[in-house]
C-alpha positions in Angstrom: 0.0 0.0 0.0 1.4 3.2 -1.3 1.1 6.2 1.9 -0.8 9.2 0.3 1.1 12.2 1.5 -0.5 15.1 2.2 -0.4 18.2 0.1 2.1 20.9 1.7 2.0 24.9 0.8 4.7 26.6 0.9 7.5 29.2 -1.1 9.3 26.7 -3.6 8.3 23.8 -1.2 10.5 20.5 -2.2 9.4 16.4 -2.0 10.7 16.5 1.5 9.2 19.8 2.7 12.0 22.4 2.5 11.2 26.0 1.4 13.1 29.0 0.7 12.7 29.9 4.0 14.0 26.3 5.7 16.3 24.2 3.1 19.1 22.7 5.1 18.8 18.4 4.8 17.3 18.3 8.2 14.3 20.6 7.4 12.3 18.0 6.5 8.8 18.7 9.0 5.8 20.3 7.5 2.9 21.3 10.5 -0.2 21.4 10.1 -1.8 24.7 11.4 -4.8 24.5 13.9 -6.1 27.6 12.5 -7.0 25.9 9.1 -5.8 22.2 9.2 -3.0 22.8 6.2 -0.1 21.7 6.0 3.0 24.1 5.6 6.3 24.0 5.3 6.8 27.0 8.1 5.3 29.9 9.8 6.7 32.4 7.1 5.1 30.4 4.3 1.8 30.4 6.0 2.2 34.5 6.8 2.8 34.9 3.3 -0.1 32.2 1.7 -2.7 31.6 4.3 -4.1 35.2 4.8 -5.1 34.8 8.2 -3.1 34.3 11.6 -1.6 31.6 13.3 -3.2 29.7 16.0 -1.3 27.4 18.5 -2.2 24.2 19.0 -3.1 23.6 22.7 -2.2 21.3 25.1 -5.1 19.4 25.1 -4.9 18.6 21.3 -1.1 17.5 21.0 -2.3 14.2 20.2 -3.5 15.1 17.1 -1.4 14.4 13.7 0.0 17.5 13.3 3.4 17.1 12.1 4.3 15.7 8.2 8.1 14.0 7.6 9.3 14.9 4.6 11.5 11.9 4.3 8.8 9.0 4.4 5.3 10.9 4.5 4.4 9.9 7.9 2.0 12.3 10.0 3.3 12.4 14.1 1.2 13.7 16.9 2.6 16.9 18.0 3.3 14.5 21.3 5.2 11.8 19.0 6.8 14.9 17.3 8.1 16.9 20.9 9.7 13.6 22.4 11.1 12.1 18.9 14.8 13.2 19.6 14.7 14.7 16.3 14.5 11.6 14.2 11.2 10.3 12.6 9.8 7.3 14.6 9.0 5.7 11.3 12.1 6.2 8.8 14.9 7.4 11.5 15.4 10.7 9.3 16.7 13.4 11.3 14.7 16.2 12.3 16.4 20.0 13.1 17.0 20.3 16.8 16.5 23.8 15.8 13.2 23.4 15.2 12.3 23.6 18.9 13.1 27.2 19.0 10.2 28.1 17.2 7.5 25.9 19.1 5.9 28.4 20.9 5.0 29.7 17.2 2.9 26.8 16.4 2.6 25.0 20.0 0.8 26.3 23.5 3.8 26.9 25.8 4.3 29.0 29.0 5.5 31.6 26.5 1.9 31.7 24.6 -0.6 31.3 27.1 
């Protein structure tokens, strides 16, 4: 059975989910935003495509499939996502540990509550 991945917007998005914005080899997560429930490569790309604001995903809804790996097309919970060590649970691709910086973009924390 072939996995049907999941259309991702973005600025000159790539088969594993890089944009202009995020294009190193471990940029390879698309999220999909609570505020609409699309896929997109990163928070500029939605700023720049969506026409509407962000909205965090809360606490209570991290077990939803949220995040895309560009690598084997597998959707993570946001929970599977947070305690993955930065390598998909599926394929063993690595994820950016920089990527954790910008959670509070797309992810209730202390910061956004």
């Amino acid at each position: 059975m072939t996995l049907r991945r999941p259309e991702v917007r973005g600025v000159a998005v790539d088969a594993e989910t890089r944009c202009v914005h995020y294009h190193s080899p471990l940029d390879i997560i698309a999220i999909r935003m609570a505020c609409c429930g699309v896929y997109y490569a990163c928070k500029e790309c939605h700023e720049l495509l969506a026409g509407h604001d962000i909205k965090v995903w809360p606490r209570a809804e991290w077990d939803a499939l949220a995040i895309l790996c560009g690598a084997c097309g597998n959707e993570l919970t946001i929970r599977e996502y947070m305690n993955s060590s930065h390598l998909c649970p599926h394929c063993g691709a690595g994820f950016n540990p920089g990527c954790r910086n910008h959670y509070r973009f797309y992810f209730e924390s202390d910061e956004t509550v």
